[in-house]
N, C-alpha and C positions, 0 to 999 in steps of 0.2 A: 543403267539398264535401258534398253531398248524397248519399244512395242513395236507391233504388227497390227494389220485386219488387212481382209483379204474380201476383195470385191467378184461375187460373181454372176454371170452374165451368158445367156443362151447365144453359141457359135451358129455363126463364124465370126469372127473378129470384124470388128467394128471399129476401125481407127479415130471415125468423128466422134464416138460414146467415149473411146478411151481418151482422149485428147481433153473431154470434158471434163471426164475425173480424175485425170491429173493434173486440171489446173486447180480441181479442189484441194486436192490431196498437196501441192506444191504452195499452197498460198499458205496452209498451216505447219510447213515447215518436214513435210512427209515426201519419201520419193518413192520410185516405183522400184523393188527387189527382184521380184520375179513374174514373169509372166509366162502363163503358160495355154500357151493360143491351142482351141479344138475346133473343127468342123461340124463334129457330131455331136458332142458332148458341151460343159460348161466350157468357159473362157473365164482363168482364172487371174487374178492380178491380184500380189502380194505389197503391201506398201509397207514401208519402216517409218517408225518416230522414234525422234529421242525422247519426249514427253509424253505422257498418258495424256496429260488434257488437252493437247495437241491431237491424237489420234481419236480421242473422244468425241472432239468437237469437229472434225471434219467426216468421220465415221456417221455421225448426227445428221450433219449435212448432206451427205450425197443419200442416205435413207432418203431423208425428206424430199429429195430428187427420185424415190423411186427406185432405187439403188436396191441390190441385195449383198447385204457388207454383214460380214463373220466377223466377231471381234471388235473393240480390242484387244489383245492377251501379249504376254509376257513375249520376247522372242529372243532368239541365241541362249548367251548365258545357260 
């Protein structure tokens, strides 16, 4: 099984903010799925784990960065 959390974030896209939290998100083994860049709206970023406590604890992390992160929860399957 896979997990997911999904980080989101007031547009326009911000390449030096995203660049941060995927060095989070890559250091516990998590990559970037989907991103879905707005102007007006949120800017979302979907990450995958293979591990729940992998996604838990970088999910943890970027919060305590000030982050707003949905998840973790189940994903595919």
């Amino acid at each position: 099984m896979t997990w997911m959390f999904e980080v989101y974030y007031k547009g326009p896209v911000d390449s030096a903010r995203e660049a941060r939290i995927n060095e989070v998100v890559a250091a516990f083994g998590g990559h970037l799925d989907c991103h879905e860049p707005s102007d007006l709206g949120p800017v979302v970023l979907t990450f995958e784990f293979s591990s729940l406590e992998a996604a838990k604890t970088a999910a943890d992390e970027l919060r305590t960065a000030g982050e707003h992160v949905e998840g973790p929860e189940p994903y595919g399957d």
